[in-house]
Structure formats: structure tokens, C-alpha cells
N, C-alpha and C positions, 0 to 999 in steps of 0.2 A: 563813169558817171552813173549813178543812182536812176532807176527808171522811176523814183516815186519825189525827186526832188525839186521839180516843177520848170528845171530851165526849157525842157522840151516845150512847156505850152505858151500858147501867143495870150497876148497880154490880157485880153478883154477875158478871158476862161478861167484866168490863174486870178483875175478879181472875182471872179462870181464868185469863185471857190473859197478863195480869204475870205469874203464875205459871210458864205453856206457856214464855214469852220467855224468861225468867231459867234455867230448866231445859235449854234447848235450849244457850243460850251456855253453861251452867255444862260443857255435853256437845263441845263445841269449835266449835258455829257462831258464825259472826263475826255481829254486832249488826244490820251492815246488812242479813244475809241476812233473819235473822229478822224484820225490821221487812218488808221487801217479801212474806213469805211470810203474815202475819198478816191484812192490811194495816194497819200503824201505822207513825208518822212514826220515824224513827231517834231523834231527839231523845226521844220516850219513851220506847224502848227503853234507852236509854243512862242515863235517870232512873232507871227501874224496878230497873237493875243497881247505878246509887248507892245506892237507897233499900235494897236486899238487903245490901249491903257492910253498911250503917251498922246498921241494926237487925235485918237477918236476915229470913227466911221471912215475921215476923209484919210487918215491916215493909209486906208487899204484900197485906194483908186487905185488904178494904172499909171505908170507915167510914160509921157510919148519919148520914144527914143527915135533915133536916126535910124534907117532903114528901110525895107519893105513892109507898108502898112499890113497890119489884119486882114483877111479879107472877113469877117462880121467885127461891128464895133461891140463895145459894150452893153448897150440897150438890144441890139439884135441878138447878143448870147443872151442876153435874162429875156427876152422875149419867147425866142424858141425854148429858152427851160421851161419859161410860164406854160407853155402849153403843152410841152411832154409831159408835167407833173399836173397838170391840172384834175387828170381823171376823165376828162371827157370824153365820151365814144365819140370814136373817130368820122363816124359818120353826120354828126351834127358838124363837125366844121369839110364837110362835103370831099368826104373820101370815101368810096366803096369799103374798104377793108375796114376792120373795128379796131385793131392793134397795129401796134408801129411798129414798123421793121426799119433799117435805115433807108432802102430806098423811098420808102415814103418821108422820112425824116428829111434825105436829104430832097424830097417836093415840097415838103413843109417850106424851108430856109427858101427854095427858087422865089415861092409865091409870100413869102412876108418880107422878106429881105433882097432878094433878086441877086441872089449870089446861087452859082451854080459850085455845089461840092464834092470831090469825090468822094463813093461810095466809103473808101479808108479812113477818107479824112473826116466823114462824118462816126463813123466807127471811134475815132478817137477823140471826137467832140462829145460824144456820150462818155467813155471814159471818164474825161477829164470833168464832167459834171454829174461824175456818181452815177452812171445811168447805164453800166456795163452791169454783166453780170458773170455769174459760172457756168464756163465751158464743162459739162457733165462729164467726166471719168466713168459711167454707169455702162457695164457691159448688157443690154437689153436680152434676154433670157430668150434663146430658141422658142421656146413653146411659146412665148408672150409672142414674138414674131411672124411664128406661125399661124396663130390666132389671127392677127391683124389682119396679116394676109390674105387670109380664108374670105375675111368680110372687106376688103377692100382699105382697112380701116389706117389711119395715119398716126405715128407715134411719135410722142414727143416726153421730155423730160422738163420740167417744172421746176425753178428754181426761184426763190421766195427771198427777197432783202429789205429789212427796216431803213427808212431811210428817216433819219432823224431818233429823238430819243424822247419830246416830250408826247401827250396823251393825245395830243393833233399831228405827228408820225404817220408822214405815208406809207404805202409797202409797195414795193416794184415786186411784180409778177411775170418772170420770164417763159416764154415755151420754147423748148428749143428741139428742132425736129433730127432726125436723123443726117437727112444730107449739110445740118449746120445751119439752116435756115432759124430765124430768131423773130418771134414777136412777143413782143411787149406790152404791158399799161401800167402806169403808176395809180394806185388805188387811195384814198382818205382812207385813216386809221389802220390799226392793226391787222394783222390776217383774221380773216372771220369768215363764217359761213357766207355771207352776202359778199364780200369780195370775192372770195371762190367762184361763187356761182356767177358774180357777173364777167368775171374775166372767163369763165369756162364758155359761156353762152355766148361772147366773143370769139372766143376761138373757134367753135363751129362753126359760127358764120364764115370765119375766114378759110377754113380747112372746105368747106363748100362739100365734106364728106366725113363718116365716122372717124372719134379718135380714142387710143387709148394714151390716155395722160399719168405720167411717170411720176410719182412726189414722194417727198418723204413721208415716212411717217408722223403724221399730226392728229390731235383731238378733232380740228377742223373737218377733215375728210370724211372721220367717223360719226361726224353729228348727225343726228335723227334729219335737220334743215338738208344737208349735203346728201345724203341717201335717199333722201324723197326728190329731189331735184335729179338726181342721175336716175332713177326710176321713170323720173317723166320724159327724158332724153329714149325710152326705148333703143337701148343698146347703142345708142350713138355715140357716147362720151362713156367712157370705162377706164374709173381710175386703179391703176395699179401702185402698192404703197410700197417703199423699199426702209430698212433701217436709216435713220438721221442721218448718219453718214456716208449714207454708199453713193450718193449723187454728188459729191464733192467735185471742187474742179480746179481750172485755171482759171483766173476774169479776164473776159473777153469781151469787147462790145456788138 
């Protein structure tokens, strides 16, 4: 069996997502993109878009089968997505940290929904709703290491995904630190200077100590805005740029 063919997922996930697919193509993305962006086989996608033609919206509910129920229903998965993808710092809906990691993810679901999840199982609740990212392949460079170490400082790798394709497209900003620690935020619009800088100025808060942040190479990092923004950080945030591809990975949530 296909790890990207959707029987693995419970029911209430596997609609959000017919939903996410059907919405994105309805906005001009072509089918394949979207099946690679989710991860789901193009052949569902291209289903999910018959079954909408013929009966419309309703056509992509869920349907109750026999068995053990879900534990979240379907309003409970688009609720928690509403608020992963909303952009919000975290601290306005009364968390310490600025970024989502999943054990907050899975406090989020205790305190909206009252379902307690494990740490895995929220791990693959992100998956299953686009919200995973890449496990870094980047071998971190002795001297860059060294350096950190000197100053105390914590390294991470930065990994960057459009999520959608029209001109309202958010961008999920991952940081993913050495021991595989992961946080998160899904940003409005494209990558740009002010995303950068509010996902970076998040992440110190959370690192609670210097970092040096790992990215590809982008025009974004080189902007005059970006350069002046790490200057007022006084050595506390130091991005290191690598070529486009050398941070490539597996997806992993």
C-alpha cells in the first residue's frame, strides 16, 4: 500500500484535505502540484475533483462507517487547522512559547477539543494537513559549530513551504534544531522580509538564547530590511546561507 493513498487517514483529515485539494485547483493549481504538496497520489486528487464536478461540496464529506469512531470530529480537525494556519503568535492565545512544536499542538487539541493525543499521533495530524515539513539532510559545517559553541549559541535549519498557489498563499516556516526539535508558524503571503523577521524574532524568544539560523539561499535574507533587522539583534540571530539545495530532506512532521 501507497504511504500517500489516504487509507491510513481517519475520516474527518482525509475531508479537510479533499476539501484543501479541490479549493486550491478550484484557485488555478494544477492537480499534480497539489497532490505532491499534501502528500496524496495524483489519482485521488483527480477523484476528489470528479466526485466535486458531480455532486458538489457535499459530495466530499465523510461518511460514517462502522467501527471505532475518530477521536476529533470534523469541525475539531478544521478548527485546530484554523489556528495553526492563522499566523497568530502564540502568545496571544495564552502560550509562553511564540511557535508551535507539537507538544503544544497536541495542548492546543486537550484545551479546544478535550481529546488528549499522542505526541506521534499529532505528528501525523500535521502531515495529513500539509503542516509537516523537511527533515534537513544539511551536514552543519565544524567551524559554523564551533562558532556557536564559543557563544553559547543554538543552530537550527530553516525550511520554507508555500502552502497554496493563489496571491493570498501562506508560507509555513519551519526551524528545525539539531537534536530534531521542530517549531513552527504558518505566515500570510509569500516569503518576504517581514515574514522573515517575524518568524526570526519568534524564534528567539523561544530559543531564550542566541541563534544561528541555517537557510537557503534567498533574495529575502540579502534585503537591506533583513540586514538591518539582524544588526539590531546584536549578534544574537546569525543567518548562515547554504546553496538552494543542500537543505533538502525527507517530510517529516
Amino acid at each position: 500500500m501507497r504511504e500517500d493513498d489516504g487509507r491510513r487517514l481517519d475520516h474527518a483529515t482525509l475531508e479537510a484535505i479533499r476539501r484543501r485539494a479541490v479549493r486550491a485547483v478550484a484557485d488555478g493549481e494544477r492537480p499534480a502540484a497539489v497532490a505532491k504538496s499534501l502528500p496524496m497520489s495524483r489519482s485521488a486528487v483527480y477523484a476528489w475533483l470528479a466526485q466535486a464536478r458531480a455532486g458538489g461540496p457535499e459530495a466530499l464529506a465523510a461518511k460514517p462507517i462502522p467501527g471505532r469512531p475518530p477521536l476529533l470530529s470534523v469541525p475539531q480537525v478544521r478548527r485546530i487547522y484554523e489556528l495553526l494556519v492563522s499566523g497568530s503568535d502564540l502568545r496571544a492565545l495564552r502560550f509562553r512559547s511564540a511557535l508551535w512544536t507539537r507538544a503544544l499542538v497536541q495542548e492546543l487539541i486537550v484545551r479546544e477539543c478535550g481529546v488528549a493525543l499522542s505526541c506521534s499521533s499529532v505528528g501525523r495530524l500535521l502531515g495529513r494537513l500539509g503542516l509537516s515539513s523537511e527533515r534537513p539532510r544539511t551536514e552543519v559545517d565544524p567551524t559554523i559549530r564551533a562558532a556557536a559553541a564559543a557563544t553559547g549559541a543554538e543552530i537550527d535549519v530553516l525550511a520554507v513551504a508555500r502552502l497554496g498557489s493563489d496571491v493570498s498563499a501562506a508560507t509555513l516556516l519551519s526551524a528545525r534544531s539539531a537534536p530534531g526539535r521542530r517549531r513552527f508558524a504558518v505566515m500570510a503571503g509569500p516569503l518576504s522580509a517581514a515574514t522573515c523577521i517575524a518568524f526570526c524574532d519568534r524564534l528567539l524568544h523561544d530559543a531564550g538564547g542566541p541563534v544561528v539560523l541555517i537557510v537557503e539561499d534567498h533574495p529575502v535574507y540579502r534585503s537591506t530590511t533583513v540586514r538591518a533587522y539582524l544588526a539590531s539583534t546584536r549578534g544574537a540571530l546569525r543567518l548562515v546561507s547554504l546553496p538552494a539545495d543542500a537543505a533538502g530532506g525527507t517530510p517529516e512532521a
